[in-house]
N, C-alpha and C positions, 0 to 999 in steps of 0.2 A: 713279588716284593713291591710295595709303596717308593711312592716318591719319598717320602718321611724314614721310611728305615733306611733311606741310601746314606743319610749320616753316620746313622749307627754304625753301621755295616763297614762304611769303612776304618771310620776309627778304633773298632776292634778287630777288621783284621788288619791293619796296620802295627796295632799291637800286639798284635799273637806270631802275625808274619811278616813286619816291616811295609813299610815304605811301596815300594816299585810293587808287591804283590798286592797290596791294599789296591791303587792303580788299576790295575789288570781286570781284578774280579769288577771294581766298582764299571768300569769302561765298558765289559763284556755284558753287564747287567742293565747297564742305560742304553747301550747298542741294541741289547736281546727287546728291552721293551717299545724303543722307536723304530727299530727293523724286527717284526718279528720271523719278518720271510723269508731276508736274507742271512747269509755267513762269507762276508766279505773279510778276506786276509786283510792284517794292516800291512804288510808286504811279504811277499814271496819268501817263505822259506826255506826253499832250497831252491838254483840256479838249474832248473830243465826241464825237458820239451814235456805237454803237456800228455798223458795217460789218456790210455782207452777206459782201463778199469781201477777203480780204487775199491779194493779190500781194507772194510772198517773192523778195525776188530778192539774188543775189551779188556784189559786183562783180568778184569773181577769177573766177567760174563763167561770167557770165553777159558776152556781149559788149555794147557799150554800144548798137551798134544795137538791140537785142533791148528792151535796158533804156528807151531811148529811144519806141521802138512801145507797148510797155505803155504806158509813161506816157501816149503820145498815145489811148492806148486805154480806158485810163481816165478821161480828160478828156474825151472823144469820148462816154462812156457820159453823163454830165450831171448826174444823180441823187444823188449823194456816197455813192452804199451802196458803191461801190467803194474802196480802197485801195492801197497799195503801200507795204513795208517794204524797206528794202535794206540791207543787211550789210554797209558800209564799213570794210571789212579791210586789213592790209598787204600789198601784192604787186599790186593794180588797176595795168591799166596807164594811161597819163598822159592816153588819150582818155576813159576812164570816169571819172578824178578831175575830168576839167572838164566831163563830163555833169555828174555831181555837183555842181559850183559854180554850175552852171546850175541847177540845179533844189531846188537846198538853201531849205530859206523859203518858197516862190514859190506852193506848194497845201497846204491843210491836211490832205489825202489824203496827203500824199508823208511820209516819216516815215523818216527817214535815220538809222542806229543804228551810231557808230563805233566798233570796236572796238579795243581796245590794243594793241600788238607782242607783250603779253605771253599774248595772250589767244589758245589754238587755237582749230580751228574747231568743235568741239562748242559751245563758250563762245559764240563767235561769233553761232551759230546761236541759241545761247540767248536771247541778248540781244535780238531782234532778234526773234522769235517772241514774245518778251515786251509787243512792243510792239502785233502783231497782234489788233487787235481783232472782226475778221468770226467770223460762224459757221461761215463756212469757210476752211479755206486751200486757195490757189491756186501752184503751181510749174509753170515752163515749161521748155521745152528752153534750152539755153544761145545757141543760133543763130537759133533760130524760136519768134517771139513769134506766137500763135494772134490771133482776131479776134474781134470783143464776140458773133457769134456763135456761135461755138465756145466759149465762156464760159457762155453763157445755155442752150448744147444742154447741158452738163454739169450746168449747175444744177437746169434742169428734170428731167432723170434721176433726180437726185438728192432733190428735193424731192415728186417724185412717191412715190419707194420708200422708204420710210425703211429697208426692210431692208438699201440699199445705204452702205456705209461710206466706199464711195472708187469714181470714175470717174477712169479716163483718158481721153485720146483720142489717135491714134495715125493715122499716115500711111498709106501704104498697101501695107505689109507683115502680114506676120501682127499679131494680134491678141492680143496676152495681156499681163498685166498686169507679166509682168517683162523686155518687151518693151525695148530701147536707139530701137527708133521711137519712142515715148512725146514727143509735143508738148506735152501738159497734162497737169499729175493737178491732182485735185481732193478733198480728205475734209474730212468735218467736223472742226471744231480739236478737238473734245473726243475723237474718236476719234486724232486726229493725235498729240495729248498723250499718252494713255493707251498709244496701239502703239509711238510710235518709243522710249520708254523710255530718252529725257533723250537720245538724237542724232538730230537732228530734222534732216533732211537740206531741199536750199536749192534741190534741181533736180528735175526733174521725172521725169529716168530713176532719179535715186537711191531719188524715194519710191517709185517702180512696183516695183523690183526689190525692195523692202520688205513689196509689200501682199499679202498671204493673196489666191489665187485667189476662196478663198468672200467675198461683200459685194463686192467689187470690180468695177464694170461696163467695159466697153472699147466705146468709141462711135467709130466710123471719122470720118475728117475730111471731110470735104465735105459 
């Protein structure tokens, strides 16, 4: 988007969606284009300590079973260094808005970030990466939620080498990093920030078929 449509833009969504949401997209749009590296909260949305791992998940991407496993999977971990952010967008179908209702409040790990009609999914994505607080970010397949240790095999990978910037892990087909097998990826946020360069993708094949073979490690699953 031009500097010349930012008028448009906001004036019709200010009439479609008011005021304060006019605001928001217009702010996230002139941010997105003079930062496009960063995703700087305008403040803290929730009050506490900060994550090892944040799980992004979609809920147009991502099926609710999938959504639902994480969640049990993070609650199953015990520790609170885990996370989960989720991108409540328009277009979820009606079993994932009432995961959602289920689980809206109910952990201070869960962290639900809705997005407006007017808002595409770059935005989306923004928002809601915004809210991610771990060292790392965490993306799944949209069908197959992995398990706390296929989780902790990536971490360990990764905490061991620092020359590594991003591990997948991958089923049991070939092995490469812009592989559609792709179960998990995993990068440091600060590399996630810097590389995806303001479209921070919410699935786990999107970020593989992203990452630079060099830094990239590929860990089989079992």
């Amino acid at each position: 988007m031009n500097d010349l449509s930012l008028p448009r833009r906001f004036l019709k969504v200010s009439r479609n969606f008011g005021l304060a949401i006019a605001v928001k997209v217009t702010w996230s749009k002139v941010r997105g284009m003079l930062f496009p590296a960063l995703a700087l909260p305008d403040g803290r949305a929730y009050e506490d300590r900060p994550r090892q791992v944040s799980f992004l998940l979609d809920t147009v991407e991502h099926a609710p079973g999938t959504m639902s496993a994480v969640a049990g999977m993070v609650e199953a971990h015990g520790d609170g260094s885990w996370e989960i952010c989720v991108c409540d967008r328009p277009g979820a179908p009606p079993e994932t808005l009432r995961l959602l209702a289920r689980l809206r409040g109910t952990r201070p790990w869960i962290r639900i970030v809705k997005a407006d009609a007017a808002a595409d999914l770059p935005m989306a994505a923004r928002w809601t990466v915004e809210q991610a607080t771990g060292a790392f970010i965490a993306l799944v397949a949209p069908h197959d939620a992995p398990d706390a240790d296929a989780v902790r095999k990536l971490l360990d990978r990764m905490r061991h080498d620092e020359g590594i910037d991003a591990a997948i892990l991958t089923g049991t087909r070939e092995e490469t990093a812009g592989s559609a097998d792709c179960r998990l990826a995993m990068q440091r946020k600060s590399r996630y920030l810097e590389s995806q360069a303001g479209r921070w993708p919410l699935s786990a094949a999107a970020l593989a078929e992203r990452l630079p073979e060099a830094g990239t490690a590929c860990v089989r699953a079992g």
